[in-house]
BAMIRO-403228 format. One record per atom (N, C-alpha, C): residue in one letter; x, y, z. Coordinates in steps of 0.1 Angstrom, whole numbers, plus 5000, padded with zeros to 4 digits. Layout:
// residues N
AXYZ;...
END
This chain:
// residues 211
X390597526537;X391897586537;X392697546524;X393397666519;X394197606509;X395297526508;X395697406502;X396297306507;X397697396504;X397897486494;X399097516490;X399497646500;X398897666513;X399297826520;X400297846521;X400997946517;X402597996525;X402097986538;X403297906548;X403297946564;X403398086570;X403098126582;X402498216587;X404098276594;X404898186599;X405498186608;X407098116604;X408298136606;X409598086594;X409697976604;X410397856594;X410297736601;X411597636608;X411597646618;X412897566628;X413897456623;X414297426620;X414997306613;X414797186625;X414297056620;X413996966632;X414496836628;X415396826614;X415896676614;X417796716616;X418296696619;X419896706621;X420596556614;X420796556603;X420796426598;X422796426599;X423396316594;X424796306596;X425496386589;X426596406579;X427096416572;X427596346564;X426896336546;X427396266540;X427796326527;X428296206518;X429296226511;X428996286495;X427296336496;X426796396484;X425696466491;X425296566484;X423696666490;X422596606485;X422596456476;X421396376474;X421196316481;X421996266491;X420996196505;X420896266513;X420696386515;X419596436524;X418596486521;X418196376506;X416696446499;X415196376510;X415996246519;X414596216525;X414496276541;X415296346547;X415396446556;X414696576550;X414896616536;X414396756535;X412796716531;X412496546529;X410996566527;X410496626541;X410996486547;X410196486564;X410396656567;X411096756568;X411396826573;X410296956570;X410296966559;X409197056548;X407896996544;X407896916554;X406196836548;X405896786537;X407396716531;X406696716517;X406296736506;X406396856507;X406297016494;X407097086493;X406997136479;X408597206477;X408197376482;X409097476492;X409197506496;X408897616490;X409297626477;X408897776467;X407497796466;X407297696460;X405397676447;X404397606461;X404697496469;X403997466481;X403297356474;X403697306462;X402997206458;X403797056466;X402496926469;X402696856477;X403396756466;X404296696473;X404896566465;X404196426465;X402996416469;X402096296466;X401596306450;X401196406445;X400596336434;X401996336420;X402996426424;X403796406414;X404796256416;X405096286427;X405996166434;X407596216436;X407696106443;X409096186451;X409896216441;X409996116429;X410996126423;X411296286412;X409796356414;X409796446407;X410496596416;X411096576426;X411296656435;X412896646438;X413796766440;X414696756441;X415796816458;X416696836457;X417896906467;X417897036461;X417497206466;X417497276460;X418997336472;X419897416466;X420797456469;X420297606472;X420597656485;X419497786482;X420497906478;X421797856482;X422597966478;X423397866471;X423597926453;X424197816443;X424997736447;X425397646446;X426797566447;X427797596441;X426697646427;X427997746413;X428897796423;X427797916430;X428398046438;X429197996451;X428597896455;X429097866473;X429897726475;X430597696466;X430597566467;X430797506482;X431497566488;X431797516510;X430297486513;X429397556506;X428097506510;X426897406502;X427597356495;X427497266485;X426697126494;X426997116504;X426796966512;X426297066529;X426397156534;X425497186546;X424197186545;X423497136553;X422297096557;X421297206558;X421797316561;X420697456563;X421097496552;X421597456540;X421697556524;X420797476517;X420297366525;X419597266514;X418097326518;X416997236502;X415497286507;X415097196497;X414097166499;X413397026492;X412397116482;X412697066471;X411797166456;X411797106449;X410497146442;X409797046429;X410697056416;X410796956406;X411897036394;X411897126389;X410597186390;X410297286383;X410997426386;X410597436405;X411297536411;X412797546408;X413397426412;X414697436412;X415197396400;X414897376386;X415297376376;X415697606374;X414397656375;X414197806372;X414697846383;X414897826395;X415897926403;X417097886399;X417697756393;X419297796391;X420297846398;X420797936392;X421997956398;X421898116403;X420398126404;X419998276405;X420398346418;X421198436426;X421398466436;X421398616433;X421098766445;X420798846439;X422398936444;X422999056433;X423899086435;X423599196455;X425199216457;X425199286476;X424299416473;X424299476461;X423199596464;X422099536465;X421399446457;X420199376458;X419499316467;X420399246473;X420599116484;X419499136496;X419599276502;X418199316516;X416999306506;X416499316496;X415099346489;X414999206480;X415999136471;X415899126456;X416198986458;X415498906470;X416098756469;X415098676468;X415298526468;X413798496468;X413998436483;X412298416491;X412498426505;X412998266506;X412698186516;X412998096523;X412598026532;X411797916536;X411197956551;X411997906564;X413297896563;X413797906574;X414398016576;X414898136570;X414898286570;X414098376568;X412898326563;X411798476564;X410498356565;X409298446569;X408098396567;X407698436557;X407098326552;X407098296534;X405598446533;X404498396543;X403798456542;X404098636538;X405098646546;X404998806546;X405498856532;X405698766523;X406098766510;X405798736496;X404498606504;X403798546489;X402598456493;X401498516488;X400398416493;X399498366483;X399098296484;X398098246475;X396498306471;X395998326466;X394698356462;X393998246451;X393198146459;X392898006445;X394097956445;X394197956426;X395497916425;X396898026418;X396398066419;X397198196415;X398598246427;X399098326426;X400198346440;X400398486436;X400398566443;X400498686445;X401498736458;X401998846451;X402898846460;X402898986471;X403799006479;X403599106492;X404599176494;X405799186488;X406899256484;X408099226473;X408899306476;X409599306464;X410499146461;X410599096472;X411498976469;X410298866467;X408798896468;X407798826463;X407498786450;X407798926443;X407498976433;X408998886422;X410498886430;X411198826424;X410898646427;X410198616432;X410398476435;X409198426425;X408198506422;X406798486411;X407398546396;X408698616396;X409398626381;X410198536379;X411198486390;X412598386388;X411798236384;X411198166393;X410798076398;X409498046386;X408798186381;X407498146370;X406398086380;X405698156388;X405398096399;X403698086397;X403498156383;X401598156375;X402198086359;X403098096358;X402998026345;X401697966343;X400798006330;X399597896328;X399497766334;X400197706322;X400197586326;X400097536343;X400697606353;X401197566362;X400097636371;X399597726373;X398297786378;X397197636371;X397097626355;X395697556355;X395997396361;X397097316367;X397397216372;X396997216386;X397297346395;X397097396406;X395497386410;X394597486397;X393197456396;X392797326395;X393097226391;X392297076385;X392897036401;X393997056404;X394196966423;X393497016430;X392897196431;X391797216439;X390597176438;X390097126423;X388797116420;X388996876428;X389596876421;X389896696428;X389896746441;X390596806451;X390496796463;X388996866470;X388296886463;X386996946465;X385896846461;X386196756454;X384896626449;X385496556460;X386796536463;X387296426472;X386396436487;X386896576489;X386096596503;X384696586504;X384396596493;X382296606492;X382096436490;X383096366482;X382696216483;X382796196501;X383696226507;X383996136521;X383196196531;X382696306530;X381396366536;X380496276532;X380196256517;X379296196514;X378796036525;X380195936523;X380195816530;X379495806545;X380395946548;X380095926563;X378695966563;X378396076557;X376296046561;X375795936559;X376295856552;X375495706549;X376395646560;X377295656568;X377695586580;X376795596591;X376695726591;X375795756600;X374495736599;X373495756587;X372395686587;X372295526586;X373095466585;X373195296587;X373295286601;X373895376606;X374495336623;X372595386627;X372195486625;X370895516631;X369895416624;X369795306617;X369195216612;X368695086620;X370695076620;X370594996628;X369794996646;X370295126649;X369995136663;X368095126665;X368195196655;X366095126653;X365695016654;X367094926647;X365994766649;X365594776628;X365794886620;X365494846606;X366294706601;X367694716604;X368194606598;X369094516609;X369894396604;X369994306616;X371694366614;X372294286630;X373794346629;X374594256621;X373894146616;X375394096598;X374894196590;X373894246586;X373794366573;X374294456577;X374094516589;X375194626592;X376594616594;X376894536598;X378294506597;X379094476584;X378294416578;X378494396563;X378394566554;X377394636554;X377794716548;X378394856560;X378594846567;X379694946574;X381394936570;X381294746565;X382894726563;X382694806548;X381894796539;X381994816527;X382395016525;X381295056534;X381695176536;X382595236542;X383595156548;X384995236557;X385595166549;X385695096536;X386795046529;X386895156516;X385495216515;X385495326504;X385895436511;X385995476526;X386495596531;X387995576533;X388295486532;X389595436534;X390795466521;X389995476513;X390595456495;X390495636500;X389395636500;X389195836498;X390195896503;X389795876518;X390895906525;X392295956521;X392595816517;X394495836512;X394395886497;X393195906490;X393595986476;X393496086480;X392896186495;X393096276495;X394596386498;X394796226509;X395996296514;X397096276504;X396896206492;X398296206482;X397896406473;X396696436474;X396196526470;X396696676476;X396696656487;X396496796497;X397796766509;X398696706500;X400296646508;X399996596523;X398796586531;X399196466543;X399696356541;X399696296530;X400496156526;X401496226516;X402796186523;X403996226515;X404396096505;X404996156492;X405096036478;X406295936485;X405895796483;X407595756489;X408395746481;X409995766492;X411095726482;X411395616475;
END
């Protein structure tokens, strides 16, 4: 599965954090909340790190300022996203077609999905969110390619381990080798699945970057 999928389904809000005195602290409520990817592009915030990720205002602050500090106008995005969305909001004729989606107001899917690394879109406010946002920019498509191709050796290395887990574990059960050599190289090998492991998940966002 592709690590970057638009969701299928628009998503509930589940952290209710306090009220405070700037929209930068609730940049670690909008990780937990969004899985740790910025909500436009779906790229995961492990391999850039948190710090590369920002508070995206979904309706400007230019434009809204009353909404400057509520909790449902906020959305966790990479700088990139929210450097290029700006202050972009679409005029009242525009507004039903010409916005970019959201996933606590629309399901991303029915709007933009991925193919590889490319993103393609499924209607018209898809189409605005892959012009506003620059959502194939080269550069940014061939970045997307090099994390699929890493997250594809990564899973062939940890596949790899574990067949040698398992042919050690059937070794042993023969009687080939004694239980200190197996024990000995079983730690060696769950210490190498252990590294893999978490390079994958800084890779394919199950491990979110910390604050």
């Amino acid at each position: 599965m592709n690590p970057y999928s638009y969701p299928k389904t628009r998503h509930s809000r589940t952290q209710f954090p306090r009220d405070y005195a700037t929209y930068r602290a609730y940049k670690p409520y909008l990780q937990k909340e969004f899985g740790a990817r910025c909500v436009y592009c779906r790229q995961p915030d492990g391999p850039k790190g948190y710090a590369s990720f920002g508070v995206d205002h979904y309706r400007p602050k230019t434009l809204f300022p009353e909404r400057e500090r509520l909790y449902t106008n906020l959305f966790y995005s990479c700088s990139t996203c929210n450097t290029r969305k700006g202050p972009y909001w679409p005029s009242d004729a525009d507004l039903a077609k010409l916005f970019i989606p959201n996933p606590c107001d629309h399901a991303m899917f029915e709007h933009l999905r991925y193919k590889e690394a490319t993103v393609i879109s499924r209607s018209p406010a898809g189409e605005v969110a892959i012009a506003v946002l620059d959502l194939n920019a080269p550069t940014v498509v061939q970045y997307r390619e090099t994390m699929l191709h890493l997250i594809e050796l990564q899973e062939a290395d940890i596949a790899k381990l574990r067949g040698m887990a398992d042919k050690l574990k059937a070794r042993k059960v023969s009687g080939a080798i004694s239980e200190a050599d197996y024990i000995s190289r079983l730690q060696r090998i769950d210490n190498e699945l252990a590294k893999g492991t978490a390079a994958l998940g800084m890779l394919d966002g199950t491990i979110p970057a910390q604050p």
